[in-house]
C-alpha positions as CSV (number, residue, x, y, z in Angstrom):
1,X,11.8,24.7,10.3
2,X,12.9,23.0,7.0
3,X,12.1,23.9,3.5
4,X,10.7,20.4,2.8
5,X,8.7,20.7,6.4
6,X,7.0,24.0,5.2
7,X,6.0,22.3,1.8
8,X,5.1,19.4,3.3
9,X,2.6,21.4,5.8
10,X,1.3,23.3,2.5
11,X,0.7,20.5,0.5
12,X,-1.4,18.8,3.0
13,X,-3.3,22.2,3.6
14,X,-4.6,21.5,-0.2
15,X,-5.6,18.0,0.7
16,X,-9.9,17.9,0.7
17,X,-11.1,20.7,2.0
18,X,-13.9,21.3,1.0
19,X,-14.9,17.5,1.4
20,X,-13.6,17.9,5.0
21,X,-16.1,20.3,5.3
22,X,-19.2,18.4,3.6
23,X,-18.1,15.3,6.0
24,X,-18.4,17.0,9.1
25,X,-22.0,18.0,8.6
26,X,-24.2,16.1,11.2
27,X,-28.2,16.4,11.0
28,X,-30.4,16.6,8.5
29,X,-27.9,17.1,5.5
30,X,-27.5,14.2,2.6
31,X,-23.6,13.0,2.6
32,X,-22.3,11.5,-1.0
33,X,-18.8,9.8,-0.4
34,X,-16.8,8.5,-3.2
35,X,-14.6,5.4,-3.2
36,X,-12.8,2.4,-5.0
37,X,-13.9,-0.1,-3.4
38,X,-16.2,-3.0,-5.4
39,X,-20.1,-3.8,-3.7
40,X,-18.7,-6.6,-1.8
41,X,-16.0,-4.4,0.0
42,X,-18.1,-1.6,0.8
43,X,-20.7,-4.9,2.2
44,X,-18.1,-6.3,4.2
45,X,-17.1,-3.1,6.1
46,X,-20.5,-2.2,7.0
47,X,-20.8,-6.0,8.4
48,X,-18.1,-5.0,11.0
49,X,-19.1,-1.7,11.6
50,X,-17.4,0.8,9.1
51,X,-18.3,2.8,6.2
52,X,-16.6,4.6,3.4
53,X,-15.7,8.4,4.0
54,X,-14.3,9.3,0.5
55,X,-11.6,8.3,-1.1
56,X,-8.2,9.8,-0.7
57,X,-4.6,10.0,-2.1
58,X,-1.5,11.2,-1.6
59,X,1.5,12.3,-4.4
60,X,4.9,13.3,-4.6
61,X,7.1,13.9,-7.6
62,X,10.7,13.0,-6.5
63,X,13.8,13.2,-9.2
64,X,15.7,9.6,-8.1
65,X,19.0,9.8,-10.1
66,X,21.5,7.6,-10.6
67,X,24.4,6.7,-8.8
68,X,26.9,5.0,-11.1
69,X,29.3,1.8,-9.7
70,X,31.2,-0.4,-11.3
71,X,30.5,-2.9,-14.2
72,X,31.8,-5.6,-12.7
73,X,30.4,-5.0,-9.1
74,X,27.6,-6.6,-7.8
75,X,26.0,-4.4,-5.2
76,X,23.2,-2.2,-3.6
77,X,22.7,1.4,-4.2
78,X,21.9,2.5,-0.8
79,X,21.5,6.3,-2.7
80,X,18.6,4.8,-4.7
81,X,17.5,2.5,-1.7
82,X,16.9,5.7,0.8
83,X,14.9,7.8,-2.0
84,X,12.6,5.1,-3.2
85,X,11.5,4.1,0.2
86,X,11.6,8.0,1.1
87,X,9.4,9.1,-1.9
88,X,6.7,5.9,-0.8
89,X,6.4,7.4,2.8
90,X,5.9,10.9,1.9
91,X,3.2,9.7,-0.7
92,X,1.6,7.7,2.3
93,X,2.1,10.6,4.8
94,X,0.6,13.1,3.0
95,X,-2.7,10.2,1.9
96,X,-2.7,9.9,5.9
97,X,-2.9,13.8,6.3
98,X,-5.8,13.7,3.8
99,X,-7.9,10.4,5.4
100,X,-7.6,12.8,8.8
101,X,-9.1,16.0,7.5
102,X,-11.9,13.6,6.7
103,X,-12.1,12.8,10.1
104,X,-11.3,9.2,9.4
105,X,-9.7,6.7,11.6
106,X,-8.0,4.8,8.2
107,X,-7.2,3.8,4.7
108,X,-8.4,0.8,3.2
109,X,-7.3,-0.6,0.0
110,X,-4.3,1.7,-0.5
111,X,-2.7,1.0,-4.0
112,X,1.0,2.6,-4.5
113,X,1.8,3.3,-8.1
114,X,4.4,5.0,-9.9
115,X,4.3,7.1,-12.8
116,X,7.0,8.3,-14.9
117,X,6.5,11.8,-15.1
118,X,9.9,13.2,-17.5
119,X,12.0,9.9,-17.5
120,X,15.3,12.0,-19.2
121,X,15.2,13.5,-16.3
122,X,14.3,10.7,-14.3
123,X,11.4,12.2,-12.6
124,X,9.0,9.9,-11.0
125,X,5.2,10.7,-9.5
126,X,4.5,8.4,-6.0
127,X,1.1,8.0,-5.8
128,X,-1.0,6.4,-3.1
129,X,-4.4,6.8,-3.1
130,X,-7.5,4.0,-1.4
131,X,-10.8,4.9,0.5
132,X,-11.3,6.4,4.0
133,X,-12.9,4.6,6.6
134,X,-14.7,5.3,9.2
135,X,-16.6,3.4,12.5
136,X,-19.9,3.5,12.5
137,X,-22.2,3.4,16.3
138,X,-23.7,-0.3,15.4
139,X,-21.2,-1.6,14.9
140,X,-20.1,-4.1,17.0
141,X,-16.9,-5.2,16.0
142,X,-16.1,-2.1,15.8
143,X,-12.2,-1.0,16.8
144,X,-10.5,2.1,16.5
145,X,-7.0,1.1,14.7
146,X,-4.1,3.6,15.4
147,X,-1.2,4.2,13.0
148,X,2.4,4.9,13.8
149,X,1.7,8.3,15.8
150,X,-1.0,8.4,17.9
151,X,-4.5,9.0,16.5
152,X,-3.1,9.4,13.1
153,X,-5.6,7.1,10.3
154,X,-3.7,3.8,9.5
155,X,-3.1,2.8,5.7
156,X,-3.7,-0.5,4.9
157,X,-3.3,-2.3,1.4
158,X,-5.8,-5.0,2.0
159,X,-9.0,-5.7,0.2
160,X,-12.6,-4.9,2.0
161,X,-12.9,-8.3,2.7
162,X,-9.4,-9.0,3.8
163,X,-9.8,-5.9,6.2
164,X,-13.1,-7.7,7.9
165,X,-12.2,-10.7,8.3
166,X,-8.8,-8.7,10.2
167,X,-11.0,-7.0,12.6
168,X,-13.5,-9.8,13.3
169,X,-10.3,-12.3,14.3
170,X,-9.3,-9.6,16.6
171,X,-6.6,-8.2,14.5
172,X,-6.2,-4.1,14.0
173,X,-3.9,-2.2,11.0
174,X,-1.0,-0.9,12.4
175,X,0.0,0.6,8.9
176,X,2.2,-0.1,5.6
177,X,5.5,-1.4,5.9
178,X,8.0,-0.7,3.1
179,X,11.1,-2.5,2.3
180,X,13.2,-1.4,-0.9
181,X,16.6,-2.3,-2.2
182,X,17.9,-1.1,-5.5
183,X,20.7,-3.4,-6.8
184,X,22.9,-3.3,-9.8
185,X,24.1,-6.8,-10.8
186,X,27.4,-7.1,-12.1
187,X,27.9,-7.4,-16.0
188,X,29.0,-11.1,-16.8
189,X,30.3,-10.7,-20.4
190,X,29.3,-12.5,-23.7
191,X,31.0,-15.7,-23.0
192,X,28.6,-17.0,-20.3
193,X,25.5,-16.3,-22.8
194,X,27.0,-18.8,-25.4
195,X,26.0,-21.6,-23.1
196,X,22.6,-23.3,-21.3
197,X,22.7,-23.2,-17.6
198,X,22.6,-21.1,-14.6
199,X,24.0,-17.4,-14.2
200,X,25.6,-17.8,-10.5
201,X,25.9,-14.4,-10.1
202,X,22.9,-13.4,-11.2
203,X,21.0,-15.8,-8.9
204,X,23.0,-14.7,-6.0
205,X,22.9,-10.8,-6.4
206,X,18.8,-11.5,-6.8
207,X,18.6,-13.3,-3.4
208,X,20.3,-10.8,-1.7
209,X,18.4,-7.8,-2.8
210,X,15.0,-9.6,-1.9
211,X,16.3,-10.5,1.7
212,X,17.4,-6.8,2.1
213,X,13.9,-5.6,1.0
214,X,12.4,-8.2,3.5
215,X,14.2,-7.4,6.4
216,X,13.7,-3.6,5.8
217,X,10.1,-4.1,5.8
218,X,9.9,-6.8,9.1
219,X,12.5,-4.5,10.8
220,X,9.6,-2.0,10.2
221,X,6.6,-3.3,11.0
222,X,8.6,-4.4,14.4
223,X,9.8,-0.9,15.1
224,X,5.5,0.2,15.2
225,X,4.8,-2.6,17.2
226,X,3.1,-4.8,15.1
227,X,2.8,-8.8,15.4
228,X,3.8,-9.3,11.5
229,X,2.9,-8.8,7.9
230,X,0.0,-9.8,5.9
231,X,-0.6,-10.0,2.7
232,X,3.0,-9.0,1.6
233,X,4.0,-8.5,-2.5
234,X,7.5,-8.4,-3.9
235,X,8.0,-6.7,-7.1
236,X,10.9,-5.7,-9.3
237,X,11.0,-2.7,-11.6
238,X,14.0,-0.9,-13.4
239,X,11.9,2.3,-13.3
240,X,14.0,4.7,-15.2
241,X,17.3,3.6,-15.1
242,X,16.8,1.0,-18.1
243,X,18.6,-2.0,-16.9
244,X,21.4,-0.4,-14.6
245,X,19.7,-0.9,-11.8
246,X,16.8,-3.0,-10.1
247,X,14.3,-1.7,-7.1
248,X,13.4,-5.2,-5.4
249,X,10.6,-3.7,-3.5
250,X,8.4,-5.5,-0.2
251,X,4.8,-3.6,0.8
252,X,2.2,-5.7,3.0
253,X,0.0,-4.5,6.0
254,X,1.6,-4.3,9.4
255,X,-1.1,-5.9,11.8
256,X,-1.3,-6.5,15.7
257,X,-3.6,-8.4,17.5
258,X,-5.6,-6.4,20.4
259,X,-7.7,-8.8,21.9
260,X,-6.6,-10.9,24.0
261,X,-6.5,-14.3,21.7
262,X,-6.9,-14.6,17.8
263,X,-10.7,-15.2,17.3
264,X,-11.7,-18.0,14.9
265,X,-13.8,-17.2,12.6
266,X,-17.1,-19.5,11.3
267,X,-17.4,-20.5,7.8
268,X,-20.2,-18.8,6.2
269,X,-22.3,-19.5,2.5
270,X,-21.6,-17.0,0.2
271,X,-23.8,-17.0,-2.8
272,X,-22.0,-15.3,-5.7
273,X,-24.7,-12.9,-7.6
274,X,-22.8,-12.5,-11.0
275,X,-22.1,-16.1,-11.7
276,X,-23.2,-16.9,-15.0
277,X,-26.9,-18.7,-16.0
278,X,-27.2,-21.9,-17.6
279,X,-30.1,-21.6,-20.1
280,X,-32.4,-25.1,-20.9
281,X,-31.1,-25.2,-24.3
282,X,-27.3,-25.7,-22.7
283,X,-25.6,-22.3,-23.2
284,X,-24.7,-19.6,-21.0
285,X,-25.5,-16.2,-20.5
286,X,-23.6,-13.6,-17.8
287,X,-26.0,-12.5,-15.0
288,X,-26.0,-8.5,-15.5
C-alpha cells in the first residue's frame, strides 16, 4: 500500500468522531447538528424528506509548482492541469469520508475554496466543506442518492432549494464533476498594446482552455453515469503563479434522473418573510 493511501486512510480516521458518535444515538437522547445552510434550505429539505446531519469538510494542502514553457507559446500545462483537479478530488474524497462517518447518504451545498497557505512556496489549501444530509421516515419524496462507488454520500454544490426541487422532479445527485485546464497564453509584445482592437491570440488561447475544462467535466459526469450537469460555474484564477499561468476551472452537479419520466413540478406562492415594511407615513423599515 502507498504512502499517500496510508495518509489518506489516517486523515479520514480524524474526520468527526466524536460527532459520529453523538449521531448514532437513537432513543431518548437530544441531537444538535450544525450546518450552513440559510432557514429556507434547511425548510426545503425537510419538505422532501431530509434533514441536516452536521456539517462537514474536507482539506488538503498540495504544493502545485510551476512548469515553465515558452514565451511565445500558447498552450496548456497538463502538469498544473492533473494537480489542480487532483488536489479538488482528494478535498471532496476526504469531505465524502467525513459525511459517511455521520452516517449520511450526502452533501448539500458543497463550496470549494482555495486558500493560499505559503505562496513563495506555492502552497495551496483545497477546502471543501457543505452540510450532511440525511432521509428522514416521512418523507415521501424521499430517495437514497448514490455517489461514484456504491453507497458512498454524494456531494452536491447546489443550494437547499435547488436540491428539492431535484429530488421532487425525479432527479438524484450523482456527485461533483470537475473540469480544469491551466493555460499559459503566449506573450504578444509591446507593439500590439499601442493600438485599440482585438488580441487574436488571446481570444483564441481563452476559448480553448474553457472548452478543455468543459469537456473534462461532461467527460466526467458521463463516465458516473449521470444524464448531465446542473448548475455549472466557470472561473479563472492565476492562483500563485502571478500571471504565468491561468486555471480555467468547470464544477456543477452531476445529476441522473431515476424515475421513470422528469416530473413537473406545480408553481407554488412563496411569501417572502424579510421583505421590507412600508410605514403610513411613506418610508421603509426592514422586517427583523
Amino acid at each position: 500500500m502507498s504512502e499517500t493511501v496510508l495518509a489518506d486512510e489516517a486523515i479520514a480516521c480524524l474526520a468527526a468522531p466524536k460527532r459520529a458518535g453523538s449521531a448514532r444515538r437513537s432513543g431518548g437522547g437530544n441531537r444538535a447538528f450544525s450546518s450552513d445552510l440559510s432557514v429556507d434550505e434547511a425548510v426545503a429539505l425537510s419538505e422532501v424528506g431530509y434533514e441536516a446531519r452536521g456539517l462537514v469538510m474536507g482539506s488538503a494542502i498540495f504544493h502545485v509548482g510551476y512548469s515553465f514553457v515558452g514565451m511565445n507559446q500558447s498552450v496548456e500545462i497538463a502538469q498544473l492541469s492533473d494537480a489542480m483537479r487532483g488536489a479538488r478530488e482528494t478535498a471532496i474524497g476526504r469531505l465524502e469520508a467525513e459525511a459517511a462517518r455521520l452516517d449520511a447518504v450526502g452533501v448539500v451545498g458543497v463550496r470549494l475554496e482555495i486558500e493560499t497557505f505559503e505562496p513563495r512556496m506555492h502552497l495551496l489549501e483545497f477546502i471543501a466543506i457543505g452540510t450532511a444530509v440525511v432521509p428522514v421516515a416521512s418523507g415521501a419524496e424521499t430517495a437514497r442518492p448514490r455517489g461514484r462507488a456504491a453507497g458512498r454520500p454524494f456531494a452536491s454544490d447546489l443550494s437547499g432549494q435547488d436540491f428539492s426541487a431535484l429530488v421532487r422532479a425525479g432527479y438524484q445527485p450523482v456527485g461533483i464533476a470537475l473540469g480544469s485546464c491551466v493555460y499559459h497564453v503566449a506573450y504578444q509584445g509591446m507593439a500590439n498594446w499601442n493600438t485599440n482592437g482585438e488580441i487574436s491570440a488571446y481570444t483564441q488561447a481563452v476559448y480553448e482552455a474553457r472548452e478543455l475544462a468543459m469537456g473534462r467535466l461532461q467527460d466526467e459526469a458521463a463516465r458516473a453515469g449521470a444524464d448531465g450537469v446542473v448548475g455549472v460555474k466557470v472561473v479563472e484564477h492565476t492562483h500563485a503563479w502571478g500571471n504565468r499561468a491561468i486555471e480555467f476551472f468547470a464544477v456543477g452537479t452531476a445529476v441522473r434522473l431515476v424515475h421513470p419520466e422528469h416530473r413537473k413540478l406545480s408553481p407554488r406562492m412563496v411569501v417572502p418573510m424579510d421583505d421590507a415594511v412600508r410605514l403610513p407615513d411613506g418610508s421603509m423599515v426592514a422586517d427583523d
